[in-house]
C-alpha positions in Angstrom: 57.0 14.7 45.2 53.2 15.0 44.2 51.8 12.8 41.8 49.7 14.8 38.7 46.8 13.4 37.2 45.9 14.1 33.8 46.4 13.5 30.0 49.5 11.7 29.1 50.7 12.2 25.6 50.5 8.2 25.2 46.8 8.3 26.7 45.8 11.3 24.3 47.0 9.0 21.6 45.4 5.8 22.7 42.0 8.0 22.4 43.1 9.7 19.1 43.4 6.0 17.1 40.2 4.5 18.9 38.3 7.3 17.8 39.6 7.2 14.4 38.9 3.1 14.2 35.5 4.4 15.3 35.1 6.9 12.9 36.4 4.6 10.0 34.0 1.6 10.8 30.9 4.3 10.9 31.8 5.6 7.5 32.7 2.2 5.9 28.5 1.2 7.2 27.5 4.3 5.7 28.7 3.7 3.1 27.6 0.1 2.2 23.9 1.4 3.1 23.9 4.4 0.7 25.6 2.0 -2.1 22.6 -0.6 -1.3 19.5 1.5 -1.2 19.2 1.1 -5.2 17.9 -2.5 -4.1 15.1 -1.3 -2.0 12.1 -1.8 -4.0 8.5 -0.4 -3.8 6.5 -3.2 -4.0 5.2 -3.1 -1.0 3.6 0.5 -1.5 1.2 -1.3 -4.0 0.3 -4.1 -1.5 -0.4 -1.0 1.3 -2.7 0.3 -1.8 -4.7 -2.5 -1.7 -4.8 -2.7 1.6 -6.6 0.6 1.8 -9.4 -0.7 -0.4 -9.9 -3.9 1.0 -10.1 -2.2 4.5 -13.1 0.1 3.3 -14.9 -2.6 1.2 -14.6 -5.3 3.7 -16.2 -2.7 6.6 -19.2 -2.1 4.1 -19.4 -5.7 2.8 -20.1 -7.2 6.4 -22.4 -4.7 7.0 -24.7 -4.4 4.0 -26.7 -7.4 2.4 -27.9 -6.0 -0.7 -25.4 -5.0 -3.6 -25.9 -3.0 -7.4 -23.0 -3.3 -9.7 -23.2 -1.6 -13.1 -20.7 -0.9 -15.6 -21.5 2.5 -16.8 -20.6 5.6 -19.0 -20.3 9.1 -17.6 -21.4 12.5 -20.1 -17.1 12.3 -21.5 -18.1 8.9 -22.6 -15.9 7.2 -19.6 -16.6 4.2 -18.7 -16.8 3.4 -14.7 -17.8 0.8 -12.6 -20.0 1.6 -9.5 -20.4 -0.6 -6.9 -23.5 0.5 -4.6 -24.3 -0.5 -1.1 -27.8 -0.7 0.3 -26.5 2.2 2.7 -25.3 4.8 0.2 -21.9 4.4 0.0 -20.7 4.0 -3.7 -17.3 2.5 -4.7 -16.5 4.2 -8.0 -13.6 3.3 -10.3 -13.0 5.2 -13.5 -11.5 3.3 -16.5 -8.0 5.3 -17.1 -8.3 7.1 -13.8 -6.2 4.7 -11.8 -8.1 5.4 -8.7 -11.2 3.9 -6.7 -13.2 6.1 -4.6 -15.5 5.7 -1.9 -18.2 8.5 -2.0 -16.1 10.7 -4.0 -12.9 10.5 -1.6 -9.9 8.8 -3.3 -9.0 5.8 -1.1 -6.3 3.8 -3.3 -3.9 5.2 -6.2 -2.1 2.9 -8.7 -4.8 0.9 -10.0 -4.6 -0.2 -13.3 -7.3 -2.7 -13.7 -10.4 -3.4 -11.5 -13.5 -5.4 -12.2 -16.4 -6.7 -10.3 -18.9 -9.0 -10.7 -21.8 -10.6 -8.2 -23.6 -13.5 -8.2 -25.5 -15.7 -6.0 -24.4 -19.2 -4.1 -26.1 -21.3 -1.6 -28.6 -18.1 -0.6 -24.9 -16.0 0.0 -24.7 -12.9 -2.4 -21.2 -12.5 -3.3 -18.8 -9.6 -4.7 -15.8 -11.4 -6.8 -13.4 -8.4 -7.2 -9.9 -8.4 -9.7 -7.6 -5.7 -8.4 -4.0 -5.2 -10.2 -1.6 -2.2 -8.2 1.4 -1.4 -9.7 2.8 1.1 -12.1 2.9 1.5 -15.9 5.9 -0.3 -16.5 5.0 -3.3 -13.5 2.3 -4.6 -11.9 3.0 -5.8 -8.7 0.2 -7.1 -7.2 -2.6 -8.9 -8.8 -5.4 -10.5 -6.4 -9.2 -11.7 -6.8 -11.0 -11.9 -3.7 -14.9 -13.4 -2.9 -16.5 -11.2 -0.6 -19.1 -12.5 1.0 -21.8 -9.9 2.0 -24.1 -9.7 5.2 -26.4 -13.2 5.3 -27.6 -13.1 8.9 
């Protein structure tokens, strides 16, 4: 008598139920993930925010070693502060705008309060800058920062 190989009816149900245990433990993660993902927060946008700007500030701070910051008005009777490099570029942030930009390209979003101020330490010129990111409702990140600019 010859001996045929194939799919028993017990084998064909040995796959059915591990496949179904399979199936069951995939939905059952999927699950618990799409519940969870109201936790996930967006703090950490905000912090990528001021990232950008302190990326772009610190490339011109370390290379320029004179510095003009004005608090001014504009025609619409908006007040800005400019901060201007002895190279040209200009860091511009517009009170109610929410943005700072670097030679009229926007580099950050979600700013809601920025100031600057320099003074002179120890013959060092120095840039103290407040920056809070967040949205109406939160801010998330508030930081002040000394930059040092170009002494050598």
């Amino acid at each position: 008598m010859k001996r045929e190989q194939g799919i028993t009816l017990i084998i064909l149900s040995i796959y059915v139920i591990i496949f179904s245990i399979i199936i069951a433990l995939l939905a059952n993660l999927s699950s618990y993930i799409y519940n969870n993902l109201e936790f996930i927060s967006d703090k950490n946008l905000d912090i990528s925010e001021f990232n950008k700007f302190n990326m772009y500030f610190i490339e011109d701070v370390k290379s320029n070693n004179q510095v003009l910051i004005e608090n001014l008005v504009d025609n619409n009777n908006k007040e800005y502060i400019q901060i201007a490099f002895a190279n040209g570029d200009i860091y511009t942030y517009t009170i109610g705008d929410d943005s700072i930009y670097k030679n009229k390209q926007k580099i950050t979003s979600k700013v809601l309060d920025f100031n600057a101020q320099g003074f002179k330490k120890d013959n060092k010129t120095y840039i103290e800058v407040t920056l809070k990111v967040g949205t109406e409702d939160e801010a998330n990140y508030k930081k002040t920062i000394n930059y040092v600019l170009k002494y050598w």
